[in-house]
TORMIMI-204878 format. One record per residue: residue number from 0; residue in three letters; x, y, z of N, C-alpha, C, O in turn. Coordinates in Angstrom, 1 decimal, decimal comma. Atoms other than C-alpha are relative to their C-alpha. Example, Ala and Ser with C-alpha at 12.3 -4.5 7.8 and 13.67 -1.06 7.14 Angstrom:
<recs>
+-----+--------+--------+--------+--------+--------+--------+--------+--------+--------+--------+--------+--------+--------+
| num | residu |     nx |     ny |     nz |    cax |    cay |    caz |     cx |     cy |     cz |     ox |     oy |     oz |
+-----+--------+--------+--------+--------+--------+--------+--------+--------+--------+--------+--------+--------+--------+
|   0 |    ALA |    0,9 |   -1,2 |    0,0 |   12,3 |   -4,5 |    7,8 |    0,9 |    1,2 |    0,0 |    1,9 |    1,2 |    0,7 |
|   1 |    SER |   -0,9 |   -1,1 |    0,0 |   13,7 |   -1,1 |    7,1 |   -0,8 |    1,1 |    0,8 |   -0,3 |    2,2 |    0,9 |
+-----+--------+--------+--------+--------+--------+--------+--------+--------+--------+--------+--------+--------+--------+
</recs>
This chain:
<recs>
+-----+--------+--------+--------+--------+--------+--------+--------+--------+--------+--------+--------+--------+--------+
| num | residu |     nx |     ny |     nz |    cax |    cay |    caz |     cx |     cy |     cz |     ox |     oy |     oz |
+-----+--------+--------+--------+--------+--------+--------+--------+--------+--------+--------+--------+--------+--------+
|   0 |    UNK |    0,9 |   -1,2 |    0,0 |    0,0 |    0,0 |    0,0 |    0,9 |    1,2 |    0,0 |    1,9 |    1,1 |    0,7 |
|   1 |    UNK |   -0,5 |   -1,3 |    0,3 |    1,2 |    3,6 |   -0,9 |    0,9 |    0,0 |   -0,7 |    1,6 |    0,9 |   -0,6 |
|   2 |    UNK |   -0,4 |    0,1 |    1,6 |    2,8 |    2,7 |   -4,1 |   -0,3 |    0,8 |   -0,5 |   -1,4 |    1,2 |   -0,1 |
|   3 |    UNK |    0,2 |   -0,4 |    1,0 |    2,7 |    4,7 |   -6,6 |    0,3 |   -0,5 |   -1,2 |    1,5 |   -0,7 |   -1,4 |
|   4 |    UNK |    0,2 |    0,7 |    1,3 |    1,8 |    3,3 |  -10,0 |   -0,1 |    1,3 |   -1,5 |   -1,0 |    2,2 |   -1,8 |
|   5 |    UNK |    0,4 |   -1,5 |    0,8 |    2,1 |    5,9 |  -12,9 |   -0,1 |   -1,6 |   -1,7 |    0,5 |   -2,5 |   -2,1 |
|   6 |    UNK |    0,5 |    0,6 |    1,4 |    0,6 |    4,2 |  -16,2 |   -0,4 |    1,2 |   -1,0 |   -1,2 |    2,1 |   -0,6 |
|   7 |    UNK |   -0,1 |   -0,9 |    1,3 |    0,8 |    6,1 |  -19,8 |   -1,9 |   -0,6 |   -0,3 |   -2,5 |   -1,5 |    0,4 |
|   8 |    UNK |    1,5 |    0,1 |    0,7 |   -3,1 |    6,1 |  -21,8 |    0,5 |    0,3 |   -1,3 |    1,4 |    1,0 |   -1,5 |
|   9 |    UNK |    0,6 |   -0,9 |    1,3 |   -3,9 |    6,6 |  -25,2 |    1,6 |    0,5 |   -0,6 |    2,7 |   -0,1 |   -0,5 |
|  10 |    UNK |   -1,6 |   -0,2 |    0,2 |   -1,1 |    8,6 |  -26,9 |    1,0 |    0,1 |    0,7 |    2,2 |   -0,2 |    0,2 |
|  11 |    UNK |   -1,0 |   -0,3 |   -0,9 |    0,7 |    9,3 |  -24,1 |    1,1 |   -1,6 |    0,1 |    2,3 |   -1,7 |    0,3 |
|  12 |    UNK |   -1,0 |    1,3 |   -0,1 |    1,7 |    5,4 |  -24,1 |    0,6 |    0,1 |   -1,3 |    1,9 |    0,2 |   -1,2 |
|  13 |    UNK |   -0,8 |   -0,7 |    1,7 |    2,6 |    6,2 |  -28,1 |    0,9 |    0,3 |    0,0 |    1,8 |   -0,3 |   -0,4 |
|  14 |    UNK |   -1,1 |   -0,7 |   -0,2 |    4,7 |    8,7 |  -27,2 |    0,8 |   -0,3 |    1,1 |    1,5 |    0,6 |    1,4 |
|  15 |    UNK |   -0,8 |    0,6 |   -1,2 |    6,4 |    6,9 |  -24,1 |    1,0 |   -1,0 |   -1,0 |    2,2 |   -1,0 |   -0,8 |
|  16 |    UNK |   -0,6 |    1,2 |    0,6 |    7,2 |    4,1 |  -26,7 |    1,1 |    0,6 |   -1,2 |    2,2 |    0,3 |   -1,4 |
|  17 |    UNK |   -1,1 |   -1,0 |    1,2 |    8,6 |    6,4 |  -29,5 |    1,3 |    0,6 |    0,7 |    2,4 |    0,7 |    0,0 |
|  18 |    UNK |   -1,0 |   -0,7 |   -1,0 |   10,9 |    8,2 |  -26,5 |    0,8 |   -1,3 |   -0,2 |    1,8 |   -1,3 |   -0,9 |
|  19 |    UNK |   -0,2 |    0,9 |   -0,3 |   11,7 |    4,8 |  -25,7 |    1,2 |   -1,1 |   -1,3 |    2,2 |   -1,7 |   -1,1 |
|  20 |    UNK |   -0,5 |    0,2 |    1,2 |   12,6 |    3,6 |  -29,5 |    1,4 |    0,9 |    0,1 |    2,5 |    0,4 |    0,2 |
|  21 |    UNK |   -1,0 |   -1,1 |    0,5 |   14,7 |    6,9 |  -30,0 |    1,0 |   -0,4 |    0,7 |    2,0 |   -0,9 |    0,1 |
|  22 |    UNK |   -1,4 |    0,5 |   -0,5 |   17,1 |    6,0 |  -27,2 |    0,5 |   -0,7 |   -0,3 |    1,7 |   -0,6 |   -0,6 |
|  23 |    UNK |   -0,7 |    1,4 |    0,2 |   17,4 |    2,4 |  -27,6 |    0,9 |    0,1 |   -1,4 |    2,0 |   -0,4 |   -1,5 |
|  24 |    UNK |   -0,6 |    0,7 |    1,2 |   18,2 |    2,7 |  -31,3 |    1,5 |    1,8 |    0,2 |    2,2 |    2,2 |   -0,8 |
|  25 |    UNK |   -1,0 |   -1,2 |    0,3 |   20,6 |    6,0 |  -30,7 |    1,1 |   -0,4 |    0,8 |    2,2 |    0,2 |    0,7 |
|  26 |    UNK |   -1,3 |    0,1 |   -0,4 |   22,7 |    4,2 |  -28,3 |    0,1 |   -1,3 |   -0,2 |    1,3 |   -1,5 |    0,1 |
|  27 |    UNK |   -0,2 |    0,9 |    0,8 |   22,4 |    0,8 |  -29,7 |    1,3 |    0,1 |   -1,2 |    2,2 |   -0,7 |   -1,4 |
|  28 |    UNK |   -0,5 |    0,2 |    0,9 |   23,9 |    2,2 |  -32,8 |    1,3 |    1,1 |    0,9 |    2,3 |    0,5 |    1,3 |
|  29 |    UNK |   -1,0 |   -0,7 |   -0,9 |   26,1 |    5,3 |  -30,9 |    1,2 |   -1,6 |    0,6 |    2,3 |   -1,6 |    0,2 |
|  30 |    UNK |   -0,7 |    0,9 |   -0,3 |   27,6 |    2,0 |  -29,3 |    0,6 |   -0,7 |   -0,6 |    1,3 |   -1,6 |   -0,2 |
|  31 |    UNK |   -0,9 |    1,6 |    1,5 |   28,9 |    0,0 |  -32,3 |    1,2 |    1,4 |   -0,6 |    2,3 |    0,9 |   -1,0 |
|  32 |    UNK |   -0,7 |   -1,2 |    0,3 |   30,8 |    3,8 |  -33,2 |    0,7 |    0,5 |    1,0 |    1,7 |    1,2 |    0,8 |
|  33 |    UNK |   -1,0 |   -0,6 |   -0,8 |   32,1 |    4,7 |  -30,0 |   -0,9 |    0,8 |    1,0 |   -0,5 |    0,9 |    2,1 |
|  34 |    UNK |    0,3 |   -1,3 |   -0,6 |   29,6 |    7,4 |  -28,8 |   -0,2 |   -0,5 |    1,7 |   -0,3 |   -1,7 |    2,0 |
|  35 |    UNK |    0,5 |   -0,2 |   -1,1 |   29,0 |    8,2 |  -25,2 |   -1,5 |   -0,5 |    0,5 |   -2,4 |    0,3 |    0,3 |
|  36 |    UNK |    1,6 |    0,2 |   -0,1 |   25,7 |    6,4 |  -24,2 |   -0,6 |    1,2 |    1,0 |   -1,8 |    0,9 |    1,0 |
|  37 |    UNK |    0,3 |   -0,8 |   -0,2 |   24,9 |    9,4 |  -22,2 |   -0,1 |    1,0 |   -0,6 |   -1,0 |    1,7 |   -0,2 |
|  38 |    UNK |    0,7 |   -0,6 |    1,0 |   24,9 |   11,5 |  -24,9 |   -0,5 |   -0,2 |   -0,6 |   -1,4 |    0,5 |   -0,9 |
|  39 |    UNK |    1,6 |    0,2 |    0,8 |   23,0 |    9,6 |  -27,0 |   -1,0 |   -0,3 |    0,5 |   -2,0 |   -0,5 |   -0,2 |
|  40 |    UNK |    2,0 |   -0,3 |   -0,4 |   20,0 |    9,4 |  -24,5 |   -0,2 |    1,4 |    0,2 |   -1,3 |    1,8 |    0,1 |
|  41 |    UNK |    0,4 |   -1,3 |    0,0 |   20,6 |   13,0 |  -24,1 |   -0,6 |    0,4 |   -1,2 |   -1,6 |    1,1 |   -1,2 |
|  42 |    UNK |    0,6 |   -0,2 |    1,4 |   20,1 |   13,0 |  -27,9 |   -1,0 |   -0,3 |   -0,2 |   -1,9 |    0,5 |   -0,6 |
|  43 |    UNK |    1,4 |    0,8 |    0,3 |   17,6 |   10,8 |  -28,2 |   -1,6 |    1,1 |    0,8 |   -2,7 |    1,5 |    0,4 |
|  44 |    UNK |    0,9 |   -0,6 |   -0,5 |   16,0 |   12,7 |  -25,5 |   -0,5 |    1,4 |   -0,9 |   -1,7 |    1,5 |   -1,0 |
|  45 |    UNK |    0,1 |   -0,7 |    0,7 |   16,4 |   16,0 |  -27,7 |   -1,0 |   -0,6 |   -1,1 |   -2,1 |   -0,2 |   -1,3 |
|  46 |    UNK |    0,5 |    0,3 |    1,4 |   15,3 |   14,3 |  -30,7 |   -1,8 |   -0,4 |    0,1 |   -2,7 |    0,1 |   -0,6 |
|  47 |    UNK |    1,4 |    0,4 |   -0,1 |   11,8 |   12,5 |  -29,3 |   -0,4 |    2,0 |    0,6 |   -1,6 |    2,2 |    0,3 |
|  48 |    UNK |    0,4 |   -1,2 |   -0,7 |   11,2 |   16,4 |  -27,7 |   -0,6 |    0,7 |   -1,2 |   -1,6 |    1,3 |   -1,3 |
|  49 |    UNK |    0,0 |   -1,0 |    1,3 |   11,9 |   18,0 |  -31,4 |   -1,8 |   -0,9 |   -1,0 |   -2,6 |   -0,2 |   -1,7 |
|  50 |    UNK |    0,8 |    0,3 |    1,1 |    9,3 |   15,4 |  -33,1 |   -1,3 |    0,1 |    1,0 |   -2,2 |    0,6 |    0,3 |
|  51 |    UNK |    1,1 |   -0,6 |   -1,0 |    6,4 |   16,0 |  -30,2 |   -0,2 |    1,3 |   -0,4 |   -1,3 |    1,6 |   -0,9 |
|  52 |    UNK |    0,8 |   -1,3 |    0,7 |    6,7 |   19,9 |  -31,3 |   -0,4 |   -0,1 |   -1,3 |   -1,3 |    0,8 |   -1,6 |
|  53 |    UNK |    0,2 |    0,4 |    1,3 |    6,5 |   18,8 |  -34,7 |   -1,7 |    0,0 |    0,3 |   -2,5 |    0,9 |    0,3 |
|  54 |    UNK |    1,4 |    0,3 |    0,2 |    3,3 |   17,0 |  -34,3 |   -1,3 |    0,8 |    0,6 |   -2,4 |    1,2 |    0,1 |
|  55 |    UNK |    1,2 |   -0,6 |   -0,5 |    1,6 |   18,7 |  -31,5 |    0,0 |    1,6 |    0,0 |   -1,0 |    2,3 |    0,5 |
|  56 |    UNK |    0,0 |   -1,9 |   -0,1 |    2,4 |   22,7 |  -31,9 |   -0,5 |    0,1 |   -1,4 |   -0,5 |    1,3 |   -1,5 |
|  57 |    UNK |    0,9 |   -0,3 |    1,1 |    0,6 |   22,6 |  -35,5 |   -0,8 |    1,1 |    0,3 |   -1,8 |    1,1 |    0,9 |
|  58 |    UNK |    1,3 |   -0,9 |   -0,2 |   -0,7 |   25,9 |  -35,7 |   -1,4 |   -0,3 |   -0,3 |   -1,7 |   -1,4 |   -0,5 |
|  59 |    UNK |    1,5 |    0,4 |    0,1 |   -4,5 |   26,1 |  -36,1 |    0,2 |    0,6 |   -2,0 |    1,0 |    1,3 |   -2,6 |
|  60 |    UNK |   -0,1 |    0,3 |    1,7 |   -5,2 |   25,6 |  -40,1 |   -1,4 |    1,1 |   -0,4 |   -2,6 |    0,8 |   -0,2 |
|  61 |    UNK |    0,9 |   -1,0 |    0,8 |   -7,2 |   28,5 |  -41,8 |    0,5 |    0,4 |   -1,1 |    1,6 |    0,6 |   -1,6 |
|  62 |    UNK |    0,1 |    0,3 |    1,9 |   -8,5 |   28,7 |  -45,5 |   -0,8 |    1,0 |    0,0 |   -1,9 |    1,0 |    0,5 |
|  63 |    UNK |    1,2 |   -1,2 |    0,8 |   -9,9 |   32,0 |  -47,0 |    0,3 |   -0,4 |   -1,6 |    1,4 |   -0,5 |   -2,1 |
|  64 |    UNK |    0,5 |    0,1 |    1,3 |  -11,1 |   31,3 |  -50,4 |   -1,4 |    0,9 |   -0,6 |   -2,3 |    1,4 |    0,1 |
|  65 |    UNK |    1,6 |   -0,7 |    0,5 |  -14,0 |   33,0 |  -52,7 |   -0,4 |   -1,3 |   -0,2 |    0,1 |   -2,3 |   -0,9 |
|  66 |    UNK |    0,6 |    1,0 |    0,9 |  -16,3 |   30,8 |  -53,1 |   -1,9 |    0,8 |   -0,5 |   -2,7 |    1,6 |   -0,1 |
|  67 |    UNK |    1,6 |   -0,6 |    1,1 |  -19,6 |   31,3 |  -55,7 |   -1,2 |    0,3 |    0,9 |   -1,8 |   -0,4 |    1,7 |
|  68 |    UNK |    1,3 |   -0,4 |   -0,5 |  -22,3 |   33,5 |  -54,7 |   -1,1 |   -1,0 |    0,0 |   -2,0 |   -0,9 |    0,9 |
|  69 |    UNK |    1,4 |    0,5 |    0,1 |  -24,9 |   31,0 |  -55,8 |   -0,2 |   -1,2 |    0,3 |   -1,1 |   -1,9 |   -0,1 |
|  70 |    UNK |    0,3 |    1,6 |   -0,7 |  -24,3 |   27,9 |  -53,8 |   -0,8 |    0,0 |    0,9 |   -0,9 |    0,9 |    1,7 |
|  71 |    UNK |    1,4 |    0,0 |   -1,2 |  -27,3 |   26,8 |  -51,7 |    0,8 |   -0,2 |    1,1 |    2,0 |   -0,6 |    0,9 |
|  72 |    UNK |   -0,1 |    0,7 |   -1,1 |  -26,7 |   26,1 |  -48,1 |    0,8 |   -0,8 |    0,1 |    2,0 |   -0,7 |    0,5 |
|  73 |    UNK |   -0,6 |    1,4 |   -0,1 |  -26,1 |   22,6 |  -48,5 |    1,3 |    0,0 |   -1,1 |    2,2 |   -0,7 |   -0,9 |
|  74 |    UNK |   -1,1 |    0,1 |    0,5 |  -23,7 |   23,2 |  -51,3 |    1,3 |    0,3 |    0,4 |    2,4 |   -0,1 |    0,2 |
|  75 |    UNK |   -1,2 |   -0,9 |   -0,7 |  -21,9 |   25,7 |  -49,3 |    0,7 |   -1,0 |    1,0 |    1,9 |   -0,9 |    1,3 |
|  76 |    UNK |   -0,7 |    0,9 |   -1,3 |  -21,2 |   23,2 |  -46,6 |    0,6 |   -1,0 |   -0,4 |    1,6 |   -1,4 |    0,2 |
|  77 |    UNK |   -0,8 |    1,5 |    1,2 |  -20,2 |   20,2 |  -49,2 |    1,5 |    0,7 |   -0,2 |    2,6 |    0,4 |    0,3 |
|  78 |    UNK |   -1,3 |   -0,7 |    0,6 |  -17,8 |   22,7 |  -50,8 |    1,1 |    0,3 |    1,4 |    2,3 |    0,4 |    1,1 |
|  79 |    UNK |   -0,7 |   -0,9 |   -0,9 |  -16,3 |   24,1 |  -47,2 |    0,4 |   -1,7 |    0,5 |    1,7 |   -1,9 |    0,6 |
|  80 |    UNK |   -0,6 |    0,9 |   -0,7 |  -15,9 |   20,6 |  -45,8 |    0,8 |   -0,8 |   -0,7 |    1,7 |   -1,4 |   -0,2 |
|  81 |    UNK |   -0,9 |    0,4 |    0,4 |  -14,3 |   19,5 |  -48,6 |    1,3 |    0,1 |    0,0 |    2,2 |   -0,7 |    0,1 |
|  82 |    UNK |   -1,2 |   -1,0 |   -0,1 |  -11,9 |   22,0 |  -48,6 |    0,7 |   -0,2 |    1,1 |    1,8 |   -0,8 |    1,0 |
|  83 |    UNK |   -0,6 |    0,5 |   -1,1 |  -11,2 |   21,7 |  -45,0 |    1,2 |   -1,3 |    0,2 |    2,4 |   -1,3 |    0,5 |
|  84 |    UNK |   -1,0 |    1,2 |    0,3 |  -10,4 |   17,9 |  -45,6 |    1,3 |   -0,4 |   -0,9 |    2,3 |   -1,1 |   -0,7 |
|  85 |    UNK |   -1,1 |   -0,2 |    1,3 |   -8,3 |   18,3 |  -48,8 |    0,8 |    0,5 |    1,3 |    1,2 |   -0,3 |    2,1 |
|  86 |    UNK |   -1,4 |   -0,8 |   -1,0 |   -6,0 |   21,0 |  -46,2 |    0,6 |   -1,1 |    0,5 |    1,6 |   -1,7 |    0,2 |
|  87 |    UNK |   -0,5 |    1,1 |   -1,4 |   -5,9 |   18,6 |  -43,4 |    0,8 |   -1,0 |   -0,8 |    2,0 |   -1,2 |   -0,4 |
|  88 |    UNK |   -0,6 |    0,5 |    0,0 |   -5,0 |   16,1 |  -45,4 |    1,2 |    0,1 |   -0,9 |    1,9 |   -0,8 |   -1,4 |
|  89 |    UNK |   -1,2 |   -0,7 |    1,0 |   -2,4 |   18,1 |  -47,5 |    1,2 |    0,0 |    1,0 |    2,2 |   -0,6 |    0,7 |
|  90 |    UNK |   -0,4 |    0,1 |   -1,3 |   -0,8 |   18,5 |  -44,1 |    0,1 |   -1,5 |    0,6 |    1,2 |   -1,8 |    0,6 |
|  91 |    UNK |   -0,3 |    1,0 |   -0,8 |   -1,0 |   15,4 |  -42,4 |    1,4 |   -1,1 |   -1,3 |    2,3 |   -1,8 |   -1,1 |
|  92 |    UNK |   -1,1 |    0,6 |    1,3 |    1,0 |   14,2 |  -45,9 |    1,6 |    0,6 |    0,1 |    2,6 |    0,0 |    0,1 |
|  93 |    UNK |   -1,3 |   -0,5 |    0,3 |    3,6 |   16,7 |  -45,8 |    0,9 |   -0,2 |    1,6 |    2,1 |   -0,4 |    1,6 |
|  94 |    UNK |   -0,2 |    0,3 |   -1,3 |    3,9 |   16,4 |  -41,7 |    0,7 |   -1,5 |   -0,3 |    1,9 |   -1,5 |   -0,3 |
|  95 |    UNK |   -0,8 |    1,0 |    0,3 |    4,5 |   12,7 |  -42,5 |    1,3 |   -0,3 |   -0,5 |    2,1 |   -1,0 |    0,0 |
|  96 |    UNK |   -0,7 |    0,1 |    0,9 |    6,7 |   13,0 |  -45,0 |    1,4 |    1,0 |    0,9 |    2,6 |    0,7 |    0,9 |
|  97 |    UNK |   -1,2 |   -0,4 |   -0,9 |    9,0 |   15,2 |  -42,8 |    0,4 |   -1,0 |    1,1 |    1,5 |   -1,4 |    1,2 |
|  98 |    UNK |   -0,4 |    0,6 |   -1,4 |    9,2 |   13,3 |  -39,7 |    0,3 |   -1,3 |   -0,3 |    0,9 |   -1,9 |    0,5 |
|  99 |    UNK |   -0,7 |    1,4 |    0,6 |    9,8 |   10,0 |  -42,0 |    1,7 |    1,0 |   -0,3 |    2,7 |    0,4 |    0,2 |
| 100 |    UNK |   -1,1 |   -0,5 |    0,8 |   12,9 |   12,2 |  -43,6 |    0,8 |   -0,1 |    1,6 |    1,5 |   -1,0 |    2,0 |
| 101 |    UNK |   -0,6 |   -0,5 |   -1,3 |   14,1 |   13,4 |  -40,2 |    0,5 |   -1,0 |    0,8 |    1,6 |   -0,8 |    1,4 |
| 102 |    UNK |   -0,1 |    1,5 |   -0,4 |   13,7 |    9,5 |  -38,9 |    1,2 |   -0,7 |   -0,4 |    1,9 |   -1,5 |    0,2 |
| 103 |    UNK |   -0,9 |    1,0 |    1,0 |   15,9 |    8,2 |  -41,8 |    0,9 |    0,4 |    0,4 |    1,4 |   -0,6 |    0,9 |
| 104 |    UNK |   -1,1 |   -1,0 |   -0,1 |   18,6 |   10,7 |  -41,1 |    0,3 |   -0,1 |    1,6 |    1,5 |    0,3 |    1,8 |
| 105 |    UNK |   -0,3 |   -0,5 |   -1,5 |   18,6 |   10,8 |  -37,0 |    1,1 |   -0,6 |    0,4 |    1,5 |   -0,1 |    1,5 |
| 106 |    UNK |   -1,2 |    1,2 |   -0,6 |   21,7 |    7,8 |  -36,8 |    0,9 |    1,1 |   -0,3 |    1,6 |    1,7 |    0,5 |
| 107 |    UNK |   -1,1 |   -1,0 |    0,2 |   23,6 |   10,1 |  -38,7 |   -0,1 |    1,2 |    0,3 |    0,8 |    2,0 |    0,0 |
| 108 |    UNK |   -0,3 |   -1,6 |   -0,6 |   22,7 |   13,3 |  -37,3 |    0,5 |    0,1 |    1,3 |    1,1 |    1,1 |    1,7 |
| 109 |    UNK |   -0,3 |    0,0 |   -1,9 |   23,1 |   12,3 |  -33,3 |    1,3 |   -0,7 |    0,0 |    2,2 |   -0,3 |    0,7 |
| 110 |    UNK |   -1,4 |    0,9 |   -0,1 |   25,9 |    9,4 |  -34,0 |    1,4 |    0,2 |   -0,7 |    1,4 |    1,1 |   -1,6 |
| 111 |    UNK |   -1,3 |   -0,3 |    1,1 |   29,4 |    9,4 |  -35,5 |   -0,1 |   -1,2 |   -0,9 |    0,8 |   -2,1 |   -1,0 |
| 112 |    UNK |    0,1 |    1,0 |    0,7 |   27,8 |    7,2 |  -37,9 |   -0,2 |    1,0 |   -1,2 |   -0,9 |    2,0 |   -1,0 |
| 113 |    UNK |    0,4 |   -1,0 |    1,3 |   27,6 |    9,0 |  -41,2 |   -0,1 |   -0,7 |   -1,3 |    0,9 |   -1,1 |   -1,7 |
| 114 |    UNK |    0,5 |    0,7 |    1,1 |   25,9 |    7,3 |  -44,3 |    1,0 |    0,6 |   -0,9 |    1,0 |    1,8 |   -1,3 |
| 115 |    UNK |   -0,5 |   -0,9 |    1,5 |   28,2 |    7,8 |  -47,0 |   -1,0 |   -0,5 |   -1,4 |   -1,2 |   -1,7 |   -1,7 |
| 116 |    UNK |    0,8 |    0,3 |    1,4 |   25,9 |    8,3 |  -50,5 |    0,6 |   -0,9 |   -0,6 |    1,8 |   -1,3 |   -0,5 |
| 117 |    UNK |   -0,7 |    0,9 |    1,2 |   26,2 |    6,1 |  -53,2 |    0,0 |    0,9 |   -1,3 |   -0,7 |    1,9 |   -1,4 |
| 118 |    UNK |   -0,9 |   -0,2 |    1,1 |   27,7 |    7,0 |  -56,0 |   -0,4 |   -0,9 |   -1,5 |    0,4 |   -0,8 |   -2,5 |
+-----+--------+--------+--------+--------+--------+--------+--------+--------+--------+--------+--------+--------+--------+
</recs>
């Protein structure tokens, strides 16, 4: 009795596990190169911090467009929610597409591991 139990929910377990990834594999690999495994959980720690602002500091998403005086009601709301969804998911594409790029790259940006290109 007077334990304390702290358990993650929902994203927060997500993002526990992703924290969790980042280190393992930054001093997993840091370790085969030499680095300091306290710098690479310090990194790692940096790095899961940098992809949390990523995802959750998204400013709020606003669309001014004209659209045609002579849409009824119901057209106007077809047209607006389309639009909305197209953004969002124009965004959730390009969001992806960074934080995959940034993923690919993180061995060699935190470790003294450096991909040399091919040629």
């Amino acid at each position: 009795m007077g334990d304390v139990i702290h358990v993650a929910f929902g994203i927060e377990r997500e993002w526990e596990r992703a924290r969790e990834h980042a280190i393992d594999g930054l001093v997993t690999i840091g370790a085969l190169f030499g680095d300091d495994e306290a710098l690479m959980r310090a990194k790692a720690e940096c790095v899961y911090q940098l992809l949390r602002r990523i995802v959750e500091d998204m400013p709020p998403l606003q669309i001014t467009t004209a659209l045609p005086d002579d849409l009824s009601e119901g057209q106007l709301a077809l047209v607006t929610d389309a639009l909305k969804s197209a953004a969002h998911k124009g965004i959730q594409v390009a969001m992806m597409h960074s934080v995959e790029a940034l993923m690919n790259s993180i061995y060699d940006l935190c470790t003294s591991k450096l991909q040399q290109p091919e040629l």
